[in-house]
C-alpha positions as CSV (number, residue, x, y, z in Angstrom):
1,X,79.1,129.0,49.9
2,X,82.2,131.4,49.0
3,X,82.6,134.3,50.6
4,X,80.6,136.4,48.7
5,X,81.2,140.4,48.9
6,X,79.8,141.5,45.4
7,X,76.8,141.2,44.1
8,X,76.1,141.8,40.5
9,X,72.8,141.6,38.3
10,X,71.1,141.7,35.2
11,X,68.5,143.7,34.8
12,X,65.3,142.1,32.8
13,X,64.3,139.2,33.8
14,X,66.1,139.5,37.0
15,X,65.3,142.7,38.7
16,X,62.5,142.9,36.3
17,X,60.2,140.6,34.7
18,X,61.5,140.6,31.3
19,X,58.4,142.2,29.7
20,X,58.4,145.3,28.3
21,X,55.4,148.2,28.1
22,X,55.6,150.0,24.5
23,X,54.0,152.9,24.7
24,X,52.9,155.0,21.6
25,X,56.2,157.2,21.4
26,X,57.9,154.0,21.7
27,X,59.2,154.4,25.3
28,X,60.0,151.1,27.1
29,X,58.8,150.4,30.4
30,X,59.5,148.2,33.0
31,X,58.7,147.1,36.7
32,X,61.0,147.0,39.3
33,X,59.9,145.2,43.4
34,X,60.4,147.1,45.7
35,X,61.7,144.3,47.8
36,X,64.3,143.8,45.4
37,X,64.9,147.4,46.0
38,X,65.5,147.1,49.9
39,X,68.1,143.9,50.0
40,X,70.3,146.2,47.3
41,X,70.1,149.0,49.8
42,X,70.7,147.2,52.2
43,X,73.6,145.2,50.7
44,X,75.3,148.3,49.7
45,X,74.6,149.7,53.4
46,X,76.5,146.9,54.6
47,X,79.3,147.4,52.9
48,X,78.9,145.2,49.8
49,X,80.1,146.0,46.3
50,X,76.9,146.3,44.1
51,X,77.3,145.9,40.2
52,X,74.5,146.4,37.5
53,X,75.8,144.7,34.1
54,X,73.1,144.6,31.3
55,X,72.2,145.0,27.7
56,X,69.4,147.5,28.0
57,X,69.8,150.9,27.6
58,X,66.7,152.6,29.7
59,X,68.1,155.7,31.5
60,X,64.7,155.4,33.9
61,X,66.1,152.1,34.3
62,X,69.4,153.9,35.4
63,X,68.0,156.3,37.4
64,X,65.9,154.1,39.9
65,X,69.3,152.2,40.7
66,X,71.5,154.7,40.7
67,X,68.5,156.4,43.3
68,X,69.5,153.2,45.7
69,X,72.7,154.4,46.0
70,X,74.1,152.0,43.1
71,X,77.4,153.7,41.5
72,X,78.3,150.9,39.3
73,X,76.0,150.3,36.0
74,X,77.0,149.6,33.5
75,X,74.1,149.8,30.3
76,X,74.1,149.1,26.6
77,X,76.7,145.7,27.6
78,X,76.7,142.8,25.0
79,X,79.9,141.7,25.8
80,X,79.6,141.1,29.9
81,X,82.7,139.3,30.1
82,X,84.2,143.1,29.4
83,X,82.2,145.0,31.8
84,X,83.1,142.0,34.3
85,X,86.2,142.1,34.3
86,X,87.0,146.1,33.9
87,X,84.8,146.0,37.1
88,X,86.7,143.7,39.0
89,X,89.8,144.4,38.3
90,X,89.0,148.6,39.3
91,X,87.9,146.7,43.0
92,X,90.4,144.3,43.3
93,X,87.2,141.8,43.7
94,X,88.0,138.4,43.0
95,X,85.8,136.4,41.3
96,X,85.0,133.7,43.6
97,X,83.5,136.5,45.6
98,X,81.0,137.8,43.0
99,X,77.3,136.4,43.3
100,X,76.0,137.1,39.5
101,X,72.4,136.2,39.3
102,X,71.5,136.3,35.4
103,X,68.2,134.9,33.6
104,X,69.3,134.5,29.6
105,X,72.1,133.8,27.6
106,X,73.8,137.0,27.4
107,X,74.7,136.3,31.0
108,X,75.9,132.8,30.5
109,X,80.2,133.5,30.2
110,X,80.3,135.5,33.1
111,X,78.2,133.4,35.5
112,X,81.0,130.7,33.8
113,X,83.2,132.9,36.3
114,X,82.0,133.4,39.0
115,X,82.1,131.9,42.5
116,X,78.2,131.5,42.9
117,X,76.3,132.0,39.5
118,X,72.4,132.2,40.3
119,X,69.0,132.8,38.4
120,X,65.3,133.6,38.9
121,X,63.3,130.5,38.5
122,X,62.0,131.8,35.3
123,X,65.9,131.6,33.3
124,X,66.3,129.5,30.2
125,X,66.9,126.3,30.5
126,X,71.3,126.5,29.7
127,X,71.4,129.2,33.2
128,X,69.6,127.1,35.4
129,X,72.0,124.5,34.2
130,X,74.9,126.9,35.4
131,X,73.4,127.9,38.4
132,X,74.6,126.8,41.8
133,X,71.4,128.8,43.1
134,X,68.3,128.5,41.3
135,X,65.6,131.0,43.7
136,X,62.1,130.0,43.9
137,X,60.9,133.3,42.9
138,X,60.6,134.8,39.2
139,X,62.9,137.5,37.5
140,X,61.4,141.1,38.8
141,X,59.2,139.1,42.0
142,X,61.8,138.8,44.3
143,X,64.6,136.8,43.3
144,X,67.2,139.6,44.1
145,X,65.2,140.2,47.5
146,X,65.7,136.6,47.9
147,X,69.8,135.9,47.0
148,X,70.7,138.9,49.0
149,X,68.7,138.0,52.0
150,X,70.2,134.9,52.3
151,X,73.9,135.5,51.4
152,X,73.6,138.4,54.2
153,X,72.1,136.0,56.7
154,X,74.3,133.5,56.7
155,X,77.2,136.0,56.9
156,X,75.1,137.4,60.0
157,X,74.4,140.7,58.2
158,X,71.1,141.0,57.6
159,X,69.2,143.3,59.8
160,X,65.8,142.6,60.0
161,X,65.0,145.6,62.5
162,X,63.6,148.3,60.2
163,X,66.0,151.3,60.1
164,X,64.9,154.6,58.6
165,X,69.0,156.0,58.1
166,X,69.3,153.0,55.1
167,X,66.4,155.3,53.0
């Protein structure tokens, strides 16, 4: 496994589960775990670099992450490779260090880049091809709970004592 000190992720299908609510003023709506929630907290708590590259526009969507403590989003993103690489190069993060966990297509040239591409077990068919990491759970039912947890525990930084200062 690289040594992996940025995470960055998509947003439906991967920290949600790619459906979307319509409602009759033609709001979007999504769900977001809670787990999911946690490991970013706790990844950014630990000193990671946390990135949110997507397509969607939702400013809820922007304000729940940004709520975690999450600085970098980056919404309304068609061209990820862009967002990628202004993103990187403002850190100095090298690419072999990024974990990008993507579910579709739009996600498909910058998981080409990075040093452990990974998707929900849901993704199309051409990511899961990509993928060095293919979690057992679904887009928006753990999947980013799940890549964290383990990229933290094997680098020995996952606290699984419950500590009230992350929240």
């Amino acid at each position: 496994m690289p040594q992996i000190t940025t995470f960055i992720f998509d947003v439906d299908g991967v920290l949600t589960n790619g459906n979307v609510r319509v409602t009759e003023k033609g709001e979007l709506l999504r769900e977001m775990n809670v787990k999911d929630g946690y490991a970013l907290k706790t990844a950014l708590n630990a000193g990671y670099h946390v990135c949110i590259i997507t397509g969607g526009t939702n400013e809820g969507v922007k304000m729940r992450l940004s709520a975690l403590g999450i600085k970098d989003i980056y919404l309304g993103t068609y061209h990820k490779t862009d967002q990628f690489k202004e993103y990187t190069n403002l850190y100095n993060i090298k690419p072999e260090n990024v974990l990008y966990m993507g579910d579709d297509i739009p996600d498909y040239q910058v998981m080409k880049e990075v040093g452990l591409p990974c998707c929900p077990k849901d993704a199309v068919s051409e990511i899961q091809d990509i993928s060095l990491y293919i979690s057992q759970k679904k887009g928006g039912n753990g999947c980013v709970r799940d890549v964290i947890e383990q990229v933290l525990k094997v680098q020995e930084k996952w606290n699984f004592q419950f500590n009230a200062n992350l929240f």
